[in-house]
VMD Tcl script that builds the backbone (N, CA, C; Angstrom):
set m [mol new atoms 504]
animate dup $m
set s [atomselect $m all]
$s set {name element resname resid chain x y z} {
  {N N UNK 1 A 9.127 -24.250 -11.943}
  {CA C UNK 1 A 8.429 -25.009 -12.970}
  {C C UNK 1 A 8.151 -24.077 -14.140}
  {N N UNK 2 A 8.827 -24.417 -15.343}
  {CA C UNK 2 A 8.324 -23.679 -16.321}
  {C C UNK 2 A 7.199 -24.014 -17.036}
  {N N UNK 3 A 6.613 -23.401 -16.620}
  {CA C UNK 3 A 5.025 -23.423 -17.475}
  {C C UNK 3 A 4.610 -22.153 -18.181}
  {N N UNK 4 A 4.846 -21.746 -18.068}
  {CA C UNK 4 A 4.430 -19.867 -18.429}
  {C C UNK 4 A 5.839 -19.230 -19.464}
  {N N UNK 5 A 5.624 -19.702 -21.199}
  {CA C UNK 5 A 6.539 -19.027 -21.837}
  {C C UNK 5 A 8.063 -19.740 -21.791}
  {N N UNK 6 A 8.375 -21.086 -21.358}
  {CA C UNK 6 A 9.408 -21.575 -21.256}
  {C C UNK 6 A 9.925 -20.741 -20.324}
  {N N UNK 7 A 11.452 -20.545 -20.080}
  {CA C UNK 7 A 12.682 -20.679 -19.363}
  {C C UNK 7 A 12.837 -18.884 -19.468}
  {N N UNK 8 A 11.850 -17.864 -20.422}
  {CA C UNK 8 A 11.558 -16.675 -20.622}
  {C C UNK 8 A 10.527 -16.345 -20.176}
  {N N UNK 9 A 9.848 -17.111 -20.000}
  {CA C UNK 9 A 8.495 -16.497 -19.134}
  {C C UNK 9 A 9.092 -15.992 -17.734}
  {N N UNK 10 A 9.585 -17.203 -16.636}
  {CA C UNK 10 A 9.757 -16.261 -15.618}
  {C C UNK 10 A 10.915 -15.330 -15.399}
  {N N UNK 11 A 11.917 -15.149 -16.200}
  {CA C UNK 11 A 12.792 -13.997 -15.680}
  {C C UNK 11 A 11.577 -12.624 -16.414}
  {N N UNK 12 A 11.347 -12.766 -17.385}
  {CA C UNK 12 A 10.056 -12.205 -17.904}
  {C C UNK 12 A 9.374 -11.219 -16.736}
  {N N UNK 13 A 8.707 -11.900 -15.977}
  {CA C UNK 13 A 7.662 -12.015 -15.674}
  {C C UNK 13 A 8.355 -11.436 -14.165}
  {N N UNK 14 A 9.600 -11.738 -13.801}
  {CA C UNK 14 A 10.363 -11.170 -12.744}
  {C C UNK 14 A 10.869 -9.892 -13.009}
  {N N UNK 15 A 11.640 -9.302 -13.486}
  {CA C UNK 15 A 11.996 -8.209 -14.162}
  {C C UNK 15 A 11.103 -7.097 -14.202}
  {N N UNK 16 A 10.026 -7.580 -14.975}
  {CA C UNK 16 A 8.755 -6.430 -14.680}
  {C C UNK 16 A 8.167 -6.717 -13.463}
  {N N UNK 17 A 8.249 -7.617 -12.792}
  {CA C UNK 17 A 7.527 -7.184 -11.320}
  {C C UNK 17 A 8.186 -6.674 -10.254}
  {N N UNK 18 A 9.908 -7.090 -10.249}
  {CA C UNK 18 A 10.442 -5.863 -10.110}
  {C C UNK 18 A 10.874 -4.897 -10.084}
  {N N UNK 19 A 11.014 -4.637 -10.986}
  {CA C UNK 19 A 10.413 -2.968 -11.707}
  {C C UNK 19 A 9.702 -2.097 -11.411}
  {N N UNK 20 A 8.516 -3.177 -11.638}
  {CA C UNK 20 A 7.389 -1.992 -10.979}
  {C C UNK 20 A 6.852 -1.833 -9.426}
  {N N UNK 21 A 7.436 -2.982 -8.783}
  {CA C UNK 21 A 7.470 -2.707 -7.793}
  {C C UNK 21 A 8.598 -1.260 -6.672}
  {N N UNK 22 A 9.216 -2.190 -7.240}
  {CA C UNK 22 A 10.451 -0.784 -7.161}
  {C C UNK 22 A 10.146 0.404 -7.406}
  {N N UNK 23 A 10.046 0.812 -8.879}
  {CA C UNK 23 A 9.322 1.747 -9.095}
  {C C UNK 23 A 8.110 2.408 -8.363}
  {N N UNK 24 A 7.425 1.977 -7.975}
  {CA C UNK 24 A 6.308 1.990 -7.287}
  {C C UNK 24 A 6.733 2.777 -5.864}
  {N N UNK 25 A 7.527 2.033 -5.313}
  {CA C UNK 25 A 8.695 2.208 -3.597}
  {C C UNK 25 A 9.001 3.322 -4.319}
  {N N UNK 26 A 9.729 3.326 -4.998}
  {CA C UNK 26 A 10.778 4.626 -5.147}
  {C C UNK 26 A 10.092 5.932 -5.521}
  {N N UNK 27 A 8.844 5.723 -6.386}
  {CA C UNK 27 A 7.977 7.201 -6.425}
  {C C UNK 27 A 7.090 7.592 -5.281}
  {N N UNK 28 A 6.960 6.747 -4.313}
  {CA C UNK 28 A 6.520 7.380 -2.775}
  {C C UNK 28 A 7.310 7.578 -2.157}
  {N N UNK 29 A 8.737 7.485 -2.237}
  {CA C UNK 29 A 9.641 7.525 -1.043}
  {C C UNK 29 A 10.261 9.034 -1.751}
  {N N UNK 30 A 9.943 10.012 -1.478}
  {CA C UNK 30 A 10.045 11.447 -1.829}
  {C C UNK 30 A 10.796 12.094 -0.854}
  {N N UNK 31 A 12.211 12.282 -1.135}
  {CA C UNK 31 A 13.084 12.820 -0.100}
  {C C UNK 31 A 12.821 14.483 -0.177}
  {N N UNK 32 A 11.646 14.832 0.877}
  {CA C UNK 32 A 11.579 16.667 0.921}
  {C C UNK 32 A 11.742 16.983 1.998}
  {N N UNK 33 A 11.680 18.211 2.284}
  {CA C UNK 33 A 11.758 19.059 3.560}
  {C C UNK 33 A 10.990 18.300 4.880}
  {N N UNK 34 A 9.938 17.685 4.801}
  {CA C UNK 34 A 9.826 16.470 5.932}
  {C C UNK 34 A 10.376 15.920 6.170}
  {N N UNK 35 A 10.762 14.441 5.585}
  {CA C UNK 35 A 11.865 13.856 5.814}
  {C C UNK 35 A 13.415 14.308 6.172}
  {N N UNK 36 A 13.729 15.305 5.452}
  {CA C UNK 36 A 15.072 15.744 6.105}
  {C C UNK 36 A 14.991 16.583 7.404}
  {N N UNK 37 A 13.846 16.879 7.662}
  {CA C UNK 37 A 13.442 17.107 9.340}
  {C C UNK 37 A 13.373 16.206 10.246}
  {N N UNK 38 A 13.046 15.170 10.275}
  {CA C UNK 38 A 12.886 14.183 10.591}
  {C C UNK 38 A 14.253 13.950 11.598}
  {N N UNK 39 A 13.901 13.883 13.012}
  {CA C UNK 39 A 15.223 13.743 13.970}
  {C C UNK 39 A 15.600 11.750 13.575}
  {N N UNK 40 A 16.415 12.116 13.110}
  {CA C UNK 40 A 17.240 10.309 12.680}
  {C C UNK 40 A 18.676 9.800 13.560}
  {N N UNK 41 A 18.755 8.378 14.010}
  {CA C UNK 41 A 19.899 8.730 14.206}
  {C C UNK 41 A 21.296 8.904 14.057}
  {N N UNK 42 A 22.516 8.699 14.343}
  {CA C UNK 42 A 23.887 8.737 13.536}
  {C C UNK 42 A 24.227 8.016 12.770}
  {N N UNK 43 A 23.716 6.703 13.050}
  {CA C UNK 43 A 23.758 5.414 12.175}
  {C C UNK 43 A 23.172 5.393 11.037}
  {N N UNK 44 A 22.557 6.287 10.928}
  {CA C UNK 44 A 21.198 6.095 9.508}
  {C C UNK 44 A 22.539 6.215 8.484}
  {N N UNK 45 A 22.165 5.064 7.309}
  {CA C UNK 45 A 23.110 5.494 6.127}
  {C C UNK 45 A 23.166 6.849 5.754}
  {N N UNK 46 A 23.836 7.444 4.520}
  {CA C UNK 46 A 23.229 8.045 3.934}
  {C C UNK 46 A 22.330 8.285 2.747}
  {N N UNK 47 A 21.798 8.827 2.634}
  {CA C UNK 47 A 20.566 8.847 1.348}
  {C C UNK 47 A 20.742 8.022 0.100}
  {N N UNK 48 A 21.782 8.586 0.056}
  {CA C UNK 48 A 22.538 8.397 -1.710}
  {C C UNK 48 A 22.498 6.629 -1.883}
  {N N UNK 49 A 22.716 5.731 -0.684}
  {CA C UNK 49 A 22.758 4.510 0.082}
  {C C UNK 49 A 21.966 3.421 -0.402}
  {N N UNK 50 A 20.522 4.251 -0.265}
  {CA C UNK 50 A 19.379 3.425 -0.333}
  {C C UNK 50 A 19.136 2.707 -1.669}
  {N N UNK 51 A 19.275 3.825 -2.673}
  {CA C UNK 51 A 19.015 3.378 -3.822}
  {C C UNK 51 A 19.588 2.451 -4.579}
  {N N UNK 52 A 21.016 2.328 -4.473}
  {CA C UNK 52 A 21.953 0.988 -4.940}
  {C C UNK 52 A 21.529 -0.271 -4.282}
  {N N UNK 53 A 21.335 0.174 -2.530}
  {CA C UNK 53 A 20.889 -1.063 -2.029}
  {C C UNK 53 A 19.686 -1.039 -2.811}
  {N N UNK 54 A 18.608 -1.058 -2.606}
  {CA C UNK 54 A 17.360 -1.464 -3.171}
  {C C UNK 54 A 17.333 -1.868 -4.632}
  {N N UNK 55 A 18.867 -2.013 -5.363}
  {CA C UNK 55 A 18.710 -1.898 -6.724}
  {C C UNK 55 A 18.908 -3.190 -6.317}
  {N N UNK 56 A 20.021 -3.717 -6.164}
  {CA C UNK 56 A 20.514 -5.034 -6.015}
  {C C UNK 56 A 19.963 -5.783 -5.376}
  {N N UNK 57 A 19.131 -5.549 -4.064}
  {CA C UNK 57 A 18.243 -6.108 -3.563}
  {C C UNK 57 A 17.139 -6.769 -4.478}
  {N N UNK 58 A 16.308 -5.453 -5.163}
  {CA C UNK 58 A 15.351 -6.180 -6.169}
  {C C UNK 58 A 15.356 -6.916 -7.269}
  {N N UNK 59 A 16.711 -6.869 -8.072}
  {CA C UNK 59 A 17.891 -7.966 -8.596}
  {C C UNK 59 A 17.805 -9.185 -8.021}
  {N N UNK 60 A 18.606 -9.382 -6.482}
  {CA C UNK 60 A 18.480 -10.771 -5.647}
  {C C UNK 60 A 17.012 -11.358 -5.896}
  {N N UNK 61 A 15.931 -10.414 -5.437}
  {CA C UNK 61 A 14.873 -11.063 -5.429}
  {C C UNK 61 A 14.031 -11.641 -6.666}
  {N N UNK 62 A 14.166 -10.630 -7.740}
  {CA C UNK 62 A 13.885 -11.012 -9.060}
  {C C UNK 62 A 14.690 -12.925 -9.544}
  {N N UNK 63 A 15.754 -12.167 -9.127}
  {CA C UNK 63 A 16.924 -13.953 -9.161}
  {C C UNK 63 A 16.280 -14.826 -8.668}
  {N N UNK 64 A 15.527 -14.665 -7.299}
  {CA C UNK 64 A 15.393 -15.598 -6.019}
  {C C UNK 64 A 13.765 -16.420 -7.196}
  {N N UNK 65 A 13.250 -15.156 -7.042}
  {CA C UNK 65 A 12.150 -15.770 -8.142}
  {C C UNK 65 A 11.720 -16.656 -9.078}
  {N N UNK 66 A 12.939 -16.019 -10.233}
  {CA C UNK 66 A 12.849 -17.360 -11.359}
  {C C UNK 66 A 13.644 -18.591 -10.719}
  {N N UNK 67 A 14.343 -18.702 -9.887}
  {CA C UNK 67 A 15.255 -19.923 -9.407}
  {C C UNK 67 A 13.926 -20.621 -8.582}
  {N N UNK 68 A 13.380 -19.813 -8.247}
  {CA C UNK 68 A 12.304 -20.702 -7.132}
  {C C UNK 68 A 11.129 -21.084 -7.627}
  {N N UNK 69 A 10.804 -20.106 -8.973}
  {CA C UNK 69 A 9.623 -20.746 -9.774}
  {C C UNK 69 A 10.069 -22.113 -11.208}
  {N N UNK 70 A 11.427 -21.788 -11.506}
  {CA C UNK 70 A 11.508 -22.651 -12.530}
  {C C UNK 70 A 11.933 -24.267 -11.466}
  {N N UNK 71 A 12.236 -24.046 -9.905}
  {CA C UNK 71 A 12.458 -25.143 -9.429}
  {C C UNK 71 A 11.252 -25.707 -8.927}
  {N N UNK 72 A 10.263 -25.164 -8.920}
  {CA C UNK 72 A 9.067 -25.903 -8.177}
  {C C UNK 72 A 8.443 -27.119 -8.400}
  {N N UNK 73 A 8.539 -27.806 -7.396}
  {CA C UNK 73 A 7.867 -29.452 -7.990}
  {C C UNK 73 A 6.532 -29.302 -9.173}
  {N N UNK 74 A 5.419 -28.408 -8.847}
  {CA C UNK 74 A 4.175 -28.574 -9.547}
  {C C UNK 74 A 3.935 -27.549 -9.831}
  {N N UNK 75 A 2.310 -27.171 -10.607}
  {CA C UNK 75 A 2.165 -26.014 -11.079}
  {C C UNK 75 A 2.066 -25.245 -9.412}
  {N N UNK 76 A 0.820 -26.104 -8.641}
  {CA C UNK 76 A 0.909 -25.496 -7.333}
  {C C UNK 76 A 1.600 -24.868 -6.398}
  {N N UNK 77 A 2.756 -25.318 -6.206}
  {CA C UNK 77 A 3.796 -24.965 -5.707}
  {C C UNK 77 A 4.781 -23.486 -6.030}
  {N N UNK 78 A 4.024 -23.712 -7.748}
  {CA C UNK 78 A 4.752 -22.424 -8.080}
  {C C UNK 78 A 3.614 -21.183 -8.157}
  {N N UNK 79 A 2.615 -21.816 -7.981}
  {CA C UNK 79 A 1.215 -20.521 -7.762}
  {C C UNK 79 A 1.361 -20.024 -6.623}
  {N N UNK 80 A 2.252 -21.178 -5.348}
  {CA C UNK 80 A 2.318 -20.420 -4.113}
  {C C UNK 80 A 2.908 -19.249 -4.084}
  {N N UNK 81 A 4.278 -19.347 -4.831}
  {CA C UNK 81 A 5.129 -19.011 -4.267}
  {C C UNK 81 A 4.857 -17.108 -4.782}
  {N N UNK 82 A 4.322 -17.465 -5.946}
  {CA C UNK 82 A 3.929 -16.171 -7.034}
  {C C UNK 82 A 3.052 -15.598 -5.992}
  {N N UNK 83 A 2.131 -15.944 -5.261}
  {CA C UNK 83 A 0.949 -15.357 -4.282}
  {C C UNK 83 A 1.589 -15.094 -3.552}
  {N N UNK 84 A 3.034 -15.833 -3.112}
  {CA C UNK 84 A 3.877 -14.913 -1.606}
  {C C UNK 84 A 4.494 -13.919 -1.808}
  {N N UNK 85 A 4.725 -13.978 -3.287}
  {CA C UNK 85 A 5.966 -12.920 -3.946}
  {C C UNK 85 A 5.135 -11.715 -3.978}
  {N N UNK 86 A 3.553 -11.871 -4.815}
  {CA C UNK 86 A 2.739 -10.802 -4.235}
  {C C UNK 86 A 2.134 -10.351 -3.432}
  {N N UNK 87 A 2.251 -10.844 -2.075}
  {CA C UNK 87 A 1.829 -10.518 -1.108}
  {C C UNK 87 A 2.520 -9.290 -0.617}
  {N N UNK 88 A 4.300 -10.070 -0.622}
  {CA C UNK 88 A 4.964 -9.267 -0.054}
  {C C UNK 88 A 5.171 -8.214 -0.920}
  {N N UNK 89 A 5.011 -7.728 -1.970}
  {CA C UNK 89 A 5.254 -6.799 -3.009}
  {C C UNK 89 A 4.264 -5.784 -2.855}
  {N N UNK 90 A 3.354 -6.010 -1.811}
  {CA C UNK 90 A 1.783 -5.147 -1.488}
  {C C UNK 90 A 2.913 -4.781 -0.321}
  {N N UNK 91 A 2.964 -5.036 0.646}
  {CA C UNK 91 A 3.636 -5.242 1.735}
  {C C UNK 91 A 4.812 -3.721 1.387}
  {N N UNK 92 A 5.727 -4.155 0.447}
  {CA C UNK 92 A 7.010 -3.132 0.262}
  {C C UNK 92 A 6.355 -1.881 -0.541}
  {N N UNK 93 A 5.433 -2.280 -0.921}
  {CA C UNK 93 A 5.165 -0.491 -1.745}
  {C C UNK 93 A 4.169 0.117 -0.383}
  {N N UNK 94 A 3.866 -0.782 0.417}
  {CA C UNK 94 A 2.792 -0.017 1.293}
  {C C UNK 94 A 3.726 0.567 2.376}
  {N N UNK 95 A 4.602 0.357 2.398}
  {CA C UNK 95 A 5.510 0.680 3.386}
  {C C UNK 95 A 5.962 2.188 2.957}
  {N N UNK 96 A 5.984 2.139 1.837}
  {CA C UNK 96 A 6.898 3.416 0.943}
  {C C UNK 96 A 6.089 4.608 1.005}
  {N N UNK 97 A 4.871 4.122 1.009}
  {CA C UNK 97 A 3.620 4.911 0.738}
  {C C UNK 97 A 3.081 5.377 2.491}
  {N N UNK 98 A 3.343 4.403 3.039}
  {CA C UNK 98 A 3.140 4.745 4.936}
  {C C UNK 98 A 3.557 5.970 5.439}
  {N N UNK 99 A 4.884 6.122 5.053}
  {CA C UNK 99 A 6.074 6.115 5.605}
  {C C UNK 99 A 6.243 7.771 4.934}
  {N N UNK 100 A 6.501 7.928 3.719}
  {CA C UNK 100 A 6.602 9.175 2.873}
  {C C UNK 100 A 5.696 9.729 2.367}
  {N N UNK 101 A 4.788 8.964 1.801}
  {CA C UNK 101 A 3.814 9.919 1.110}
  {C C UNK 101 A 2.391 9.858 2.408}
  {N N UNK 102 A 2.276 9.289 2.988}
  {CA C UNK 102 A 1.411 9.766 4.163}
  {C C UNK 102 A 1.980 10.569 5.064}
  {N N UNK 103 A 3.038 10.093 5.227}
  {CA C UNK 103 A 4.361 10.887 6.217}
  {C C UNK 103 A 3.885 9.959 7.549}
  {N N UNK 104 A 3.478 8.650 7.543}
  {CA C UNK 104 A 2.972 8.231 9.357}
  {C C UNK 104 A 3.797 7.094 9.338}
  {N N UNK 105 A 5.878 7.450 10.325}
  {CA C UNK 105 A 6.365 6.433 9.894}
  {C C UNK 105 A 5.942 5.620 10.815}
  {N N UNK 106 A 5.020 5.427 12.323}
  {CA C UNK 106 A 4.522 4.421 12.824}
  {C C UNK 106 A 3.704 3.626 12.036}
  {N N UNK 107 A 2.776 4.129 11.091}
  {CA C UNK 107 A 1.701 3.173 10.913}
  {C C UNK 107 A 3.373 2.338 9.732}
  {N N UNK 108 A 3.922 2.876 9.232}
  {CA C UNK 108 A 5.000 2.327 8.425}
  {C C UNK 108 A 5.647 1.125 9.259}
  {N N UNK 109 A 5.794 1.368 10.671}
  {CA C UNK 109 A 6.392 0.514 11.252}
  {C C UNK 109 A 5.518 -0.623 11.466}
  {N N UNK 110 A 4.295 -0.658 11.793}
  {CA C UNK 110 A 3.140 -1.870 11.616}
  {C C UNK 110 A 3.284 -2.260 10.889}
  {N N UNK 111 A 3.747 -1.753 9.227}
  {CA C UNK 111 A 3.941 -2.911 8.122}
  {C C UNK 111 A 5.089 -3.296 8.035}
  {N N UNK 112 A 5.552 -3.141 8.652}
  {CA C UNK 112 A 7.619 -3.929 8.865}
  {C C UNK 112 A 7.145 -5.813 9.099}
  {N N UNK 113 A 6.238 -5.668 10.276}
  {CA C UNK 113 A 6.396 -6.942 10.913}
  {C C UNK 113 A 5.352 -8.007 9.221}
  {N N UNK 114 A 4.390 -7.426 9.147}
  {CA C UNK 114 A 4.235 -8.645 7.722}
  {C C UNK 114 A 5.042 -8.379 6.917}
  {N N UNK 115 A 5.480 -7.195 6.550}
  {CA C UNK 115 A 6.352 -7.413 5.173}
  {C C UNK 115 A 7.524 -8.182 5.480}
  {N N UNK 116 A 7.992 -8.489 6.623}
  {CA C UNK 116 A 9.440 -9.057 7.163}
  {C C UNK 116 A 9.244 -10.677 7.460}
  {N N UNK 117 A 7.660 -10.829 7.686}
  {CA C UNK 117 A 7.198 -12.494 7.561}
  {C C UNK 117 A 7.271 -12.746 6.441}
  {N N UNK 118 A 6.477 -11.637 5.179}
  {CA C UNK 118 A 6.045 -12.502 3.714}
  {C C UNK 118 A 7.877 -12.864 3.500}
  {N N UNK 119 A 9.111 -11.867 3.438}
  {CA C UNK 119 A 10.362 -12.389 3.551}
  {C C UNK 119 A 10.657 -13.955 3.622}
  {N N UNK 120 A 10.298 -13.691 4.965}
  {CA C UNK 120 A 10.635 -15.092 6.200}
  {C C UNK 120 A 10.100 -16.198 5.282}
  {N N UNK 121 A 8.728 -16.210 4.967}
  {CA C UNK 121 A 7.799 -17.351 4.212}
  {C C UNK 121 A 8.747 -17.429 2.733}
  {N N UNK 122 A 8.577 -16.621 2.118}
  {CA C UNK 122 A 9.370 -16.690 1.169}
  {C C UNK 122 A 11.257 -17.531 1.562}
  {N N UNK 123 A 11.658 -17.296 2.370}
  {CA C UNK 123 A 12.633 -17.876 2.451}
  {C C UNK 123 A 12.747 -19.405 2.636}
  {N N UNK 124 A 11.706 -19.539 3.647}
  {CA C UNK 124 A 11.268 -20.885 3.731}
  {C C UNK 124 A 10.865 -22.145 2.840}
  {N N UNK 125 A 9.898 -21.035 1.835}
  {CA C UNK 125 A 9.062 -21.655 0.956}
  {C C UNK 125 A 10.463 -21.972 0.341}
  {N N UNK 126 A 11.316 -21.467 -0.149}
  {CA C UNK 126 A 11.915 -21.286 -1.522}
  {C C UNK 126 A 13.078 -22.609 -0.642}
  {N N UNK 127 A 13.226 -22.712 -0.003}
  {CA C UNK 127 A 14.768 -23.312 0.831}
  {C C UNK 127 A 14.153 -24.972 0.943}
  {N N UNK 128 A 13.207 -25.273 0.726}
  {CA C UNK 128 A 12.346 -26.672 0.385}
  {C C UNK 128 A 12.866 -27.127 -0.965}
  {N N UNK 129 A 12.880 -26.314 -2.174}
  {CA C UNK 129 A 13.393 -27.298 -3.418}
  {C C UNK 129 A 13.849 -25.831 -3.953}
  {N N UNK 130 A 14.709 -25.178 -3.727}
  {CA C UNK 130 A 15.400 -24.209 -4.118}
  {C C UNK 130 A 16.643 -23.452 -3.087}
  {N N UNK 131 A 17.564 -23.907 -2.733}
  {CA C UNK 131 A 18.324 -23.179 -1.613}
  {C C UNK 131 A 19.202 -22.302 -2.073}
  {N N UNK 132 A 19.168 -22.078 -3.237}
  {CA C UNK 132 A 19.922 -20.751 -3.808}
  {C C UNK 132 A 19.157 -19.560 -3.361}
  {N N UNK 133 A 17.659 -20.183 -4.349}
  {CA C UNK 133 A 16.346 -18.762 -4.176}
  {C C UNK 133 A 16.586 -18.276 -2.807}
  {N N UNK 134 A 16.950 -18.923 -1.930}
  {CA C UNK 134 A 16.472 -18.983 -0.067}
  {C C UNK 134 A 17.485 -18.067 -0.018}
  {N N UNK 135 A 18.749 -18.292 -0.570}
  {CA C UNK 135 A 19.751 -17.310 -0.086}
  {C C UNK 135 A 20.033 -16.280 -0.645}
  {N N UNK 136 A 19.814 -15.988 -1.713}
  {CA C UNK 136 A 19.548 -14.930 -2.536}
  {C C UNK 136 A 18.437 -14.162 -1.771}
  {N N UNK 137 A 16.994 -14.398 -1.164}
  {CA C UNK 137 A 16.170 -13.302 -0.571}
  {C C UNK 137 A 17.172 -13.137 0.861}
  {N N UNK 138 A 18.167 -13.836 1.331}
  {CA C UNK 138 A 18.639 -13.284 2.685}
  {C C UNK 138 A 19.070 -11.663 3.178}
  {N N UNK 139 A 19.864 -11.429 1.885}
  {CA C UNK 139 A 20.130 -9.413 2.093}
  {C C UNK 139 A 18.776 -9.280 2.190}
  {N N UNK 140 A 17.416 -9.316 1.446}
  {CA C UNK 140 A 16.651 -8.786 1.476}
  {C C UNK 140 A 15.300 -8.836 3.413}
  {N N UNK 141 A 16.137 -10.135 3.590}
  {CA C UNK 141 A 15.394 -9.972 5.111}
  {C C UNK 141 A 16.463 -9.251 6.213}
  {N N UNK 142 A 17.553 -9.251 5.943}
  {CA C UNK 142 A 18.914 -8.395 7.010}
  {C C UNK 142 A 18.198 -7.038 6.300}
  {N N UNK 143 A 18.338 -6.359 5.266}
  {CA C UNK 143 A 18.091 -5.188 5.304}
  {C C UNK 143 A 16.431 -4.769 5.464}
  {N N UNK 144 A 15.690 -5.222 5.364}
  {CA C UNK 144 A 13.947 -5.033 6.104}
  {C C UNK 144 A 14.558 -5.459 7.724}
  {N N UNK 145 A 15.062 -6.350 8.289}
  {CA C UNK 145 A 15.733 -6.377 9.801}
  {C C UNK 145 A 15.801 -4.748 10.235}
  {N N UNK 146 A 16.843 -4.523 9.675}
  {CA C UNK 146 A 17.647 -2.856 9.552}
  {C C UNK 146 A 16.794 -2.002 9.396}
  {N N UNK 147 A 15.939 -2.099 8.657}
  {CA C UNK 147 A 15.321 -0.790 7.933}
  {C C UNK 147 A 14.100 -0.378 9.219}
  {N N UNK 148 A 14.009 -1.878 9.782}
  {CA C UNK 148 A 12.626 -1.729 10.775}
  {C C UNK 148 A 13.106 -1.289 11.936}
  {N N UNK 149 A 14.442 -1.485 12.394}
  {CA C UNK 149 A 15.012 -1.086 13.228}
  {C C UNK 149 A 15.246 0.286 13.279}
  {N N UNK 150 A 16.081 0.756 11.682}
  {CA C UNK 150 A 15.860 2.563 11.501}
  {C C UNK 150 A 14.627 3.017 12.138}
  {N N UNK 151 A 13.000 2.690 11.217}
  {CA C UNK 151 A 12.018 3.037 11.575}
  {C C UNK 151 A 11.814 3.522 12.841}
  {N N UNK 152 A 11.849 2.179 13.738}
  {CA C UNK 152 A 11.828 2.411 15.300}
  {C C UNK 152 A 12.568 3.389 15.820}
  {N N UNK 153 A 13.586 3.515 15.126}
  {CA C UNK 153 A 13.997 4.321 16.469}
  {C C UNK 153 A 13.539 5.804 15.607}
  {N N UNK 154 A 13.243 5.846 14.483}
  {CA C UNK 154 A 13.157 7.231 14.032}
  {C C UNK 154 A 11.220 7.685 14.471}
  {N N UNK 155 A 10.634 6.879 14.982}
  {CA C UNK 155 A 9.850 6.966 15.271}
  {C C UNK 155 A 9.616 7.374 17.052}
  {N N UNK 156 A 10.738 6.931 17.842}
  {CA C UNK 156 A 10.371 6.956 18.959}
  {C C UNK 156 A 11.239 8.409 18.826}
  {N N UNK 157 A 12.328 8.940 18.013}
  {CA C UNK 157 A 12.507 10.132 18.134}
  {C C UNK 157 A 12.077 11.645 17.617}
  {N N UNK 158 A 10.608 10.973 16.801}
  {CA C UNK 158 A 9.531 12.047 16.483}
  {C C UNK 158 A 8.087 12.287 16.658}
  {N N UNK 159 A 7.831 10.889 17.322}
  {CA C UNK 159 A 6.658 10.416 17.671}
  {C C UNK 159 A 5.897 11.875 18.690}
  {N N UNK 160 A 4.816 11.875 18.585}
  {CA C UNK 160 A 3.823 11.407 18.101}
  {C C UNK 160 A 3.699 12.202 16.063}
  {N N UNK 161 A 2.869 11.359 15.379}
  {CA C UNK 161 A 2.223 11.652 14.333}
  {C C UNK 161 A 1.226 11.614 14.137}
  {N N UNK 162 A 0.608 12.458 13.516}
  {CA C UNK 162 A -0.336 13.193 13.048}
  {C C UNK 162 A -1.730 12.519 11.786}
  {N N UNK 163 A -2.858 12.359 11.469}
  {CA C UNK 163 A -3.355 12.075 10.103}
  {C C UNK 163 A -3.180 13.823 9.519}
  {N N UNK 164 A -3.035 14.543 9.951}
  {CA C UNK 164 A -2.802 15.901 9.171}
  {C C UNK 164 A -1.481 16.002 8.537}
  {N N UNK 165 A -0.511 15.292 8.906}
  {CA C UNK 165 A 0.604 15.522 8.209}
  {C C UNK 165 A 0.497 14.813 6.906}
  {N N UNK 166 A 0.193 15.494 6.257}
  {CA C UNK 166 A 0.168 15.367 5.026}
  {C C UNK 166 A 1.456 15.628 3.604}
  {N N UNK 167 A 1.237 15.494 2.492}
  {CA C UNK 167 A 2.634 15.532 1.709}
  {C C UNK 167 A 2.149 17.103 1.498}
  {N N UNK 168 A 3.643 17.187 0.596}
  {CA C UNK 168 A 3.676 18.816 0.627}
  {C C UNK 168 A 2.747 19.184 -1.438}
}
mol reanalyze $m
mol bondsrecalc $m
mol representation Tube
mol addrep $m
């Protein structure tokens, strides 16, 4: 539903939120001498990996956005969807921040399972009067799938962690 700035308000309004969300992920996720300690296993991509994915990813989702806010029956509908989009956007930078700049990738792995629902909801929500939006967030729930799966196992192969491990 365009209400906000015409048919420019929400790519607008998408663009910078993923941006800065991204942004946000990407200045806690600090590849140093911890992390490359970190026993991982063979499967893990490599580094260089992440960042294209996550580019295009936050692209899809930015897409998934304005398709799902300019399709919304009412204003309501599209206030939801903006409150799910930020939910989960708390969700992906807290993960970044768990994970690297605390260095505790368990407590990181506790936020897999909501950040991988707000996904889910979001897919749902959006697949009611938008089934593009719905499929457009799909890479983005296969790779949080994946990523939680990395976690796990990179967790059961360094576990236990510490509140002293701290950044450098």
């Amino acid at each position: 539903m365009s209400w906000f700035g015409g048919h420019w308000g929400p790519v607008l309004v998408a663009a910078v939120t993923a941006t800065v969300v991204a942004g946000a992920g990407g200045a806690a996720s600090t590849i140093g001498p911890w992390y490359r300690g970190l026993r991982k296993p063979s499967w893990q991509p490599p580094p260089w990996l992440f960042g294209p994915v996550w580019t295009l990813i936050f692209a899809l989702i930015a897409g998934a956005g304005v398709i799902g806010w300019e399709a919304a029956p009412s204003v309501t509908s599209a206030t939801f969807l903006l409150v799910l989009f930020g939910i989960n956007a708390v969700f992906n930078v807290a993960w970044s921040v768990l994970f690297f700049t605390m260095r505790r990738p368990d407590w990181a792995l506790i936020d897999i399972a909501p950040l991988w629902l707000t996904i889910l909801a979001l897919v749902v929500t959006t697949a009611q009067f938008a089934g593009t939006a719905a499929l457009l967030l799909m890479p983005y729930l296969l790779w949080v799938t994946f990523a939680g799966y990395l976690n796990l196992v990179i967790v059961r192969l360094n576990a236990p962690f510490t509140v002293t491990a701290q950044a450098e």
